[in-house]
N, C-alpha and C positions, 0 to 999 in steps of 0.2 A: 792491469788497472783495476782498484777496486772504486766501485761506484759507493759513496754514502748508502747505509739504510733508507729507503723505504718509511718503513716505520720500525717496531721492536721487532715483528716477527719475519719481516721481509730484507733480503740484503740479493745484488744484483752483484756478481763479481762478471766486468768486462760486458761490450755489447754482445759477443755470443751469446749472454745469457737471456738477452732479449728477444731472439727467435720466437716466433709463436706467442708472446706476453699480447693480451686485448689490449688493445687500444680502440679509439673511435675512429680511426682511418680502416677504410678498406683499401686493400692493394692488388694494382694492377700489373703483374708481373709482364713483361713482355723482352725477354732477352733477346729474340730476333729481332730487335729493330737500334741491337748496338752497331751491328754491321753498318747500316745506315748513318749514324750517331759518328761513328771513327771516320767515315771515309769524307767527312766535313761537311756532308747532306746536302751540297751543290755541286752538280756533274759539269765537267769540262762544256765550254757552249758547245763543242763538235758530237758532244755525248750526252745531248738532252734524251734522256729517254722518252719523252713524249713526243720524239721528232722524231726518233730511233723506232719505235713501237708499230705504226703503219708501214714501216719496210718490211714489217716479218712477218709469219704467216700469223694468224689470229691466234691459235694453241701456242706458240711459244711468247707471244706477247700476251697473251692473258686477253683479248680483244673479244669482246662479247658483240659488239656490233660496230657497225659502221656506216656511219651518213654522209655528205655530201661534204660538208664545212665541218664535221665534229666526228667523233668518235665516242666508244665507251671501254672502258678495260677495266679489268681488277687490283686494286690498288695490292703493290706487292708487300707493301707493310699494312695491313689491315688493323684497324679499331676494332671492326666486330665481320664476321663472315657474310659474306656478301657486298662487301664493302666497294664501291665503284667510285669512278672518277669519269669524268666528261672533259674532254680536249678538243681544243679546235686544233685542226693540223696545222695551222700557220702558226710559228711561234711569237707568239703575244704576251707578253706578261704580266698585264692586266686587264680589265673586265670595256672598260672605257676605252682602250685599243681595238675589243672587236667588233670586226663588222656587225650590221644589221642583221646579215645571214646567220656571221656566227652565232649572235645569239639566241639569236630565235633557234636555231637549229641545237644548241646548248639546251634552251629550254626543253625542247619538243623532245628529244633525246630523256633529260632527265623527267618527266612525264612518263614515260613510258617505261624507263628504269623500276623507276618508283610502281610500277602495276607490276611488271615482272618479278619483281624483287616480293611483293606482296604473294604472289602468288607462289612462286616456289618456296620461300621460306614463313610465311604466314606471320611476317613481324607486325608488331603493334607500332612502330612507328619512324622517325628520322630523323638523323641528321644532316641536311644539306646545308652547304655551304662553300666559299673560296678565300681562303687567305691570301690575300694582295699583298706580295712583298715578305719578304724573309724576316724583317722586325715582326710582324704579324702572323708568323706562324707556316709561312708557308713552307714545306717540303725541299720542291723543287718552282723558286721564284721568278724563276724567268721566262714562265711556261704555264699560262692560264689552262687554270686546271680547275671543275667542282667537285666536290665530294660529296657524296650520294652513302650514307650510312645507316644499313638497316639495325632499328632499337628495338629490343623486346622487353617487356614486362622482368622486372629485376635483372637485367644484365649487368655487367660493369660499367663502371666509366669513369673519367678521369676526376669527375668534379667535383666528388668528395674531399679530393687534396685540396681545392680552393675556395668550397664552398664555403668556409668559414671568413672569407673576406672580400669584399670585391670593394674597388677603388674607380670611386667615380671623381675625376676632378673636374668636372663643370655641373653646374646645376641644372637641370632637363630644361629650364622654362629659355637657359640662356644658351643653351646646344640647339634647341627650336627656331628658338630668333636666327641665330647665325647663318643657319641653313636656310630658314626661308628669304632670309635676305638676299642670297645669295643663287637661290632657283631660280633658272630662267625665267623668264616673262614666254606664257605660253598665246 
């Protein structure tokens, strides 16, 4: 396939030739997480890995600690090194599901993550977060999970690819109202 010129002095024969050409995207190559990608990125329910992960010893589970209601391990597809996830061992698969324990104990966990994680790798900063539900990004959604992602000064990240648009369809003043409408009476 030959691609039109360019201009007079530029001519691109076929995407091969595209390799390497600047653009304004940076790219975040991550070929090990097609394994994940093919196997349909939702495990059998008898093969939650976060319910699978507290049977095994802490080294083959990746399991950096363990508390009472929650746990901590290393995320096997990692964003950036050091990359942790927080589980309550009961599988719940959203945030409004867990107990008062679990939370708190989610919390208390990712507090301490976050000093850890400061201290052996000296990052500047973090991603935490939990995608509720598979439309929203989640991994593995049926298995309340947060993610604890330590950021440093110019690392990669994904949000170059989007940061050229973001799609708000409601106006802030009228996302405000609906919510507070909608908060309990304390």
């Amino acid at each position: 396939m030959t691609v039109p010129p360019l201009d007079d002095d530029v001519r691109v024969d076929g995407s091969s030739e595209l390799a390497g050409v600047p653009d304004e995207f940076q790219r975040l190559w991550t070929p090990h997480r097609m394994v994940y990608i093919e196997t349909g990125q939702q495990p059998a329910p008898d093969a939650c890995p976060f319910c699978v992960a507290p049977t095994m010893s802490d080294e083959d589970a990746l399991i950096v600690a363990r508390g009472k209601h929650a746990f901590v391990l290393l995320n096997l597809f990692p964003y950036n090194s050091g990359h942790l996830l927080v589980c309550p061992y009961r599988h719940v698969a959203t945030y409004d599901e867990a107990t008062p324990e679990e939370v708190a104990e989610i919390g208390s966990l990712t507090q301490t993550a976050m000093r850890v994680i400061k201290t052996v790798s000296r990052n500047d900063g973090y991603n935490i977060g939990m995608n509720q539900g598979k439309l929203a990004g989640a991994g593995i959604a049926d298995h309340l999970h947060q993610h604890i992602v330590p950021r440093w000064a110019h690392d990669s990240n994904f949000f170059p690819i989007i940061a050229k648009t973001k799609a708000l369809p409601q106006l802030l003043g009228d996302v405000r109202r609906s919510i507070a409408e909608a908060w309990p009476a304390s």
